[in-house]
C-alpha positions in Angstrom: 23.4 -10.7 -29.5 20.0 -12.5 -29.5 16.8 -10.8 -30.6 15.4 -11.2 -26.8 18.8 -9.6 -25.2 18.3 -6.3 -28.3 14.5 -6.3 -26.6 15.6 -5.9 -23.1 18.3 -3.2 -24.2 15.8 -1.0 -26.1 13.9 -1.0 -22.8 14.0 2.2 -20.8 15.5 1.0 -17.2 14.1 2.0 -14.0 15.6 2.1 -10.6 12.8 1.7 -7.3 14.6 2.3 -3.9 12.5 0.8 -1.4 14.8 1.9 1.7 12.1 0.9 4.3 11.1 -2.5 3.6 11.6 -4.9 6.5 13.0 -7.4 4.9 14.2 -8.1 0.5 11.0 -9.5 -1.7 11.5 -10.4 -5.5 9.2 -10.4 -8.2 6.8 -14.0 -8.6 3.2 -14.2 -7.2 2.7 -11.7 -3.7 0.6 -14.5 -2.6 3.6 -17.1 -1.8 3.8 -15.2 1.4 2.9 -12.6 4.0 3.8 -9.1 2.2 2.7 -5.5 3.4 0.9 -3.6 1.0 3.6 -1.6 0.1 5.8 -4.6 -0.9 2.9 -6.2 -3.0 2.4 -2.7 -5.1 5.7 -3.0 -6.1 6.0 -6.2 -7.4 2.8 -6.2 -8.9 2.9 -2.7 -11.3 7.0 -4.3 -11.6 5.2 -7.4 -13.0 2.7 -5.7 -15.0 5.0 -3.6 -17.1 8.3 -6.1 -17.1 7.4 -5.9 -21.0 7.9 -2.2 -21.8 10.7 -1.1 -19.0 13.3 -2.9 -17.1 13.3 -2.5 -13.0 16.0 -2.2 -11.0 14.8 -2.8 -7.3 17.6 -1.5 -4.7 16.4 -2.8 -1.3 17.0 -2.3 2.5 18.2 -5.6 3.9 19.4 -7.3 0.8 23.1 -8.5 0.6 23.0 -10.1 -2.9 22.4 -9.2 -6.0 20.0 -11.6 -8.3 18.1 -11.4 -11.7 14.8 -12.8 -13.2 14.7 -11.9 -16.5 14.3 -8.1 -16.7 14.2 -7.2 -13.4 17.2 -7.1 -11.3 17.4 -6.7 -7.7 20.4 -4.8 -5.6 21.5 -4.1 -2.0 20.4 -0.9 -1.3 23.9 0.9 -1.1 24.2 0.2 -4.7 21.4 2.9 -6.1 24.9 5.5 -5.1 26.5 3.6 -7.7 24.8 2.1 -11.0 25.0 4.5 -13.6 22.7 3.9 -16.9 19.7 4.7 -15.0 17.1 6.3 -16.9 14.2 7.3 -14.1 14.8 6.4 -10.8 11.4 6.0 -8.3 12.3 6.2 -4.4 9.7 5.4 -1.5 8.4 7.0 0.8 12.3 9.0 1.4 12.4 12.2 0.8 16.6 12.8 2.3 17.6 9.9 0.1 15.3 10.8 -3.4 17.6 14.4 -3.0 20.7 12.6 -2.7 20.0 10.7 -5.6 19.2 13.6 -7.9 22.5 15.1 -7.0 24.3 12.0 -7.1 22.7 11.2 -10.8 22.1 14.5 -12.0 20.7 13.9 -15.3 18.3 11.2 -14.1 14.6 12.0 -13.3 13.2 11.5 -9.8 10.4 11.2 -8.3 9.3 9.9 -4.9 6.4 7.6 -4.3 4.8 8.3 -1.0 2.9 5.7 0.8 3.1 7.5 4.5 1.7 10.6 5.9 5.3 12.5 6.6 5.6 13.4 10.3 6.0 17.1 11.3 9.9 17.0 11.5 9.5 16.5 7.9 8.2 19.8 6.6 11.1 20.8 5.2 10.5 17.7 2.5 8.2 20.3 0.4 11.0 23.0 -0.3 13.4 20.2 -1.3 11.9 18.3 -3.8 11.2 21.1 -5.1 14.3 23.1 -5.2 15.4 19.3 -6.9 12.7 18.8 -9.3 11.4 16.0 -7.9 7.7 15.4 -7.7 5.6 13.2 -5.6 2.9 10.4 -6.7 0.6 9.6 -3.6 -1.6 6.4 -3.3 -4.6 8.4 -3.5 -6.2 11.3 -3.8 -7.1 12.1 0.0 -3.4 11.7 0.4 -2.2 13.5 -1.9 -5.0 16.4 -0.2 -3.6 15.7 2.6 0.4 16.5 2.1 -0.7 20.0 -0.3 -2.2 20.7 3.6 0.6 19.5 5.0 3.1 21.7 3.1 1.0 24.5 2.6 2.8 27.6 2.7 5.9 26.8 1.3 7.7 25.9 -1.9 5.7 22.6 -3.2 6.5 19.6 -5.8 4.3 18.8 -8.2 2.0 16.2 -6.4 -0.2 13.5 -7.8 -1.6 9.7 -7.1 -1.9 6.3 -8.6 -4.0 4.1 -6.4 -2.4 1.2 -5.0 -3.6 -2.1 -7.1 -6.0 -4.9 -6.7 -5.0 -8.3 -8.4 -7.5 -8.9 -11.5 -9.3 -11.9 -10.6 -10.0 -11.0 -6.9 -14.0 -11.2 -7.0 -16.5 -12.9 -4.8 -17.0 -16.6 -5.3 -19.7 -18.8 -3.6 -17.7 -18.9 -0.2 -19.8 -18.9 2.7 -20.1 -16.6 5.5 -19.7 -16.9 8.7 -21.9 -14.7 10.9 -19.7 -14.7 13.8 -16.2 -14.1 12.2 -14.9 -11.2 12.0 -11.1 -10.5 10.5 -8.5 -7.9 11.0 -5.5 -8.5 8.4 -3.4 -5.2 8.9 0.0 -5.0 10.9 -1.2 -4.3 14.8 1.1 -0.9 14.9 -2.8 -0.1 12.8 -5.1 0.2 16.0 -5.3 -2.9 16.9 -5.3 -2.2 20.3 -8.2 0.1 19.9 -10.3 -2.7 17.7 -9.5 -4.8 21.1 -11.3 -2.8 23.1 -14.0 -2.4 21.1 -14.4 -6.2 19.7 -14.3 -6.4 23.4 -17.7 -4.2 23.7 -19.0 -5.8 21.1 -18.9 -9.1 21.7 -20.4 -8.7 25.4 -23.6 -8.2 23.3 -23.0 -10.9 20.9 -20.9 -13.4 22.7 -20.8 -15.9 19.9 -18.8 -13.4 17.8 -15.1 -14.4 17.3 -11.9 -12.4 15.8 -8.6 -13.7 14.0 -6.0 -11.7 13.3 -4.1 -12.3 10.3 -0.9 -9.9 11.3 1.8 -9.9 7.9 4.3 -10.0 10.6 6.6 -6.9 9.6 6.4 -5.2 12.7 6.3 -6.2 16.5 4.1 -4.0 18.0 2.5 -4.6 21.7 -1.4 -4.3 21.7 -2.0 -5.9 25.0 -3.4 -9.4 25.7 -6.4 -10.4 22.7 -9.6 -10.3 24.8 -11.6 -13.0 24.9 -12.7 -15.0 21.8 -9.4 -13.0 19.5 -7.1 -15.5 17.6 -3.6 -14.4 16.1 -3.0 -16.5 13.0 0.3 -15.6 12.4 1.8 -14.5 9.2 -0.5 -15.8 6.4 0.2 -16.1 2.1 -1.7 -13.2 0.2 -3.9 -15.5 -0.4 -4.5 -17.4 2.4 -5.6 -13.9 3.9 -7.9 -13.2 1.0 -9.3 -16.6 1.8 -10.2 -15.2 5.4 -12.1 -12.6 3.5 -14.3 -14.3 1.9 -16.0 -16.2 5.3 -16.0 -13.3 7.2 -18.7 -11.5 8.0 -16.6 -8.4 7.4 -13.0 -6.7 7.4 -13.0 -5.7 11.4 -11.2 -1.9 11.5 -12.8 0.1 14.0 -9.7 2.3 14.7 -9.6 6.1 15.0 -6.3 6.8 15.2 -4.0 5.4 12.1 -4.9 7.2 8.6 -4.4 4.8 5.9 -3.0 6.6 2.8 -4.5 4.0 0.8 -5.7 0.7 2.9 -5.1 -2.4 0.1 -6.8 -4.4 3.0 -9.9 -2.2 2.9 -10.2 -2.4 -0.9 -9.5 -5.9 -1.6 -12.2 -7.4 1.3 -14.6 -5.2 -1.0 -13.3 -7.1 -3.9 -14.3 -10.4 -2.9 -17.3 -9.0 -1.6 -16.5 -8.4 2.1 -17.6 -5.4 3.8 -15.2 -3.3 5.9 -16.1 -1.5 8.9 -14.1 1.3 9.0 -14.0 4.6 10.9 -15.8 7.8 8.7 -13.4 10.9 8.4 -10.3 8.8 8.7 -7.3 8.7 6.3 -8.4 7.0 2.7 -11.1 5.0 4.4 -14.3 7.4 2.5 -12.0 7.2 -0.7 -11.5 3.3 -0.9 -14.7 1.3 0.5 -17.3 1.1 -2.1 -20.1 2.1 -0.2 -20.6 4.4 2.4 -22.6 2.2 4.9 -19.2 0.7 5.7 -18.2 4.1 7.2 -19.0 4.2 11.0 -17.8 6.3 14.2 -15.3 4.0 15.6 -15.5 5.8 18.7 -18.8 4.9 19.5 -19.3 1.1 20.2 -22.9 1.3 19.8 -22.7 2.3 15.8 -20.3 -0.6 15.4 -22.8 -3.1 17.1 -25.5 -1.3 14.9 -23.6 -2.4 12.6 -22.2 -5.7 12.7 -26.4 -6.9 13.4 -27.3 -5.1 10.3 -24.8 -7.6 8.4 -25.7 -10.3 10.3 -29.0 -10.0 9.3 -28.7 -9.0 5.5 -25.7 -9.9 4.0 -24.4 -6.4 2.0 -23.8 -6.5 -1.9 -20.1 -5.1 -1.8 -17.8 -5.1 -5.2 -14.6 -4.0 -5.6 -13.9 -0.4 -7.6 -13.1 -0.4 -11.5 -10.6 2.5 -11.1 -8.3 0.2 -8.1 -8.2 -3.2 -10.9 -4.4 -3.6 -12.1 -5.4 -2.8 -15.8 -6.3 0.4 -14.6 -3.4 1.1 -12.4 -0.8 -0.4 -14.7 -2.1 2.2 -17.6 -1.7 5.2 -14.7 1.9 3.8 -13.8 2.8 3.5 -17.5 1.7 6.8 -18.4 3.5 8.0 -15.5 6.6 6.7 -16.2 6.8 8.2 -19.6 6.3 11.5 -18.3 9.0 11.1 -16.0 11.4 9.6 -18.3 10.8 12.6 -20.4 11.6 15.4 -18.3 14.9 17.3 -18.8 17.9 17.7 -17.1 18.3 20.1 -15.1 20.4 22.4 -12.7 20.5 21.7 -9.3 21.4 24.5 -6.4 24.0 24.1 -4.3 
């Protein structure tokens, strides 16, 4: 045995079931093509700490199993089966992280949540907990936000590790265009409602013009664009970030879908974009740097207000310390060795 095959053994292995993705993803660069947010968390903390662990990913929609170096990737039916797990991490499943405690009893669990559970789904609270799995959130007004929604009942231990931003993301000398505005989330996120409202919006400014940069994991029927709206299909990470940059801002005037996180929201501030972004809503106080991206999305006028403000006097926007990968990957690793030290433990019937 080789001295690099003894380093990969003396790593502790860990299983991520991703159950929900639309379609497999592997480990490389998230910027070779269109990922959701999700998708691109994972592979970037699995990059970030392919070092000090090995990853098993078990994924919906994947037939075939392949390696790159320490990271493996599986058909999803096969988390049932591999034994020599030492922590297993499920998304956003709550049924399927139970069945996997019993099924690998002396394996830690724990769930990572990037959804707000639906009401059929209060039960989820008293069952982690009865299994001694706990939840990580992607950020703090989420993780606020499912203690409410399971209040009264038997809880998990709940915390949150923001979702990360890529190191070198920062603004460069791109330049803006006044009139461009960009909306680079799936359209199941309000896009219908930014329609209507771009719509308003542009009757007083009828130079201003909106692409859509849609990552193309979801059909979803917003009606026809309105006038002077341009899909641009499913873009690379980094094509998307490229829209960013000339934008005037990240165009999100939507009341109606909370973002647990929004990696969209924090990475136009990044590179120095502002997003406008309804106030009250989800993450969106949490994750935009400032708080004069924070408007009433239900009132045209305050998104005209403003869209001329920026127009006029381009914001100073930066992206937040605490969202950067280093930080991230030093929550995750820290997390991860908590986990893997937890004890087995008995399970009810």
């Amino acid at each position: 045995m080789n001295q690099l095959s003894r380093s990969l053994l003396n790593r502790r292995l860990i299983g991520i079931v991703d159950p929900c993705c639309p379609r497999p993803y592997e480990s490389g660069d998230p910027g070779d093509r269109g990922l959701g947010g999700t998708e691109a968390t994972v592979l970037r903390i699995v990059q970030a700490l392919r070092h000090e662990f090995r990853f098993t990913l078990f994924q919906n929609r994947r037939s075939e199993v392949r390696r790159a170096g320490s990271v493996v990737y599986r058909p999803l039916d096969q988390a049932d089966a591999v034994g020599m797990l030492d922590g297993l991490v499920v998304i956003n499943s709550w049924k399927l992280a139970c069945r996997l405690r019993r099924r690998h009893r002396d394996v830690p669990v724990c769930l990572w949540l990037h959804v707000h559970p639906g009401r059929h789904n209060r039960p989820m609270g008293r069952a982690l907990h009865r299994h001694g799995i706990g939840v990580l959130c992607v950020s703090k007004s989420h993780a606020s936000a499912l203690r409410r929604f399971l209040a009264g009942d038997a809880v998990p231990v709940i915390e949150s590790i923001y979702n990360p931003l890529a190191e070198d993301l920062a603004p460069d000398e791109t330049r803006r265009d006044p009139d461009l505005l960009v909306f680079a989330s799936s359209p199941h996120k309000g896009l219908r409602e930014v329609f209507s409202t771009f719509a308003s919006v542009r009757a007083e400014i009828p130079s201003l013009r909106l692409e859509i940069a849609d990552p193309g994991y979801l059909a979803w029927d917003c009606g026809p664009p309105p006038q002077g709206a341009r899909f641009l299909g499913t873009l690379p990470h980094r094509e998307t970030i490229r829209q960013m940059r000339k934008s005037l801002c990240l165009f999100y005037p939507q009341t109606r879908f909370a973002e647990t996180f929004g990696l969209v929201i924090a990475e136009a501030n990044a590179v120095g974009t502002p997003a406008l972004v309804h106030r009250g809503l989800g993450a969106n106080d949490e994750v935009v740097s400032s708080p004069d991206q924070l408007v009433d999305a239900a009132d045209p006028g305050a998104v005209l207000s403003a869209i001329r403000r920026w127009r006029a006097s381009a914001p100073q926007i930066s992206g937040r310390p605490e969202f950067r990968l280093s930080s991230v990957t030093d929550r995750w690793r820290d997390h991860l060795d908590r986990l893997l030290a937890q004890s087995p433990m008995e399970i009810d019937a």
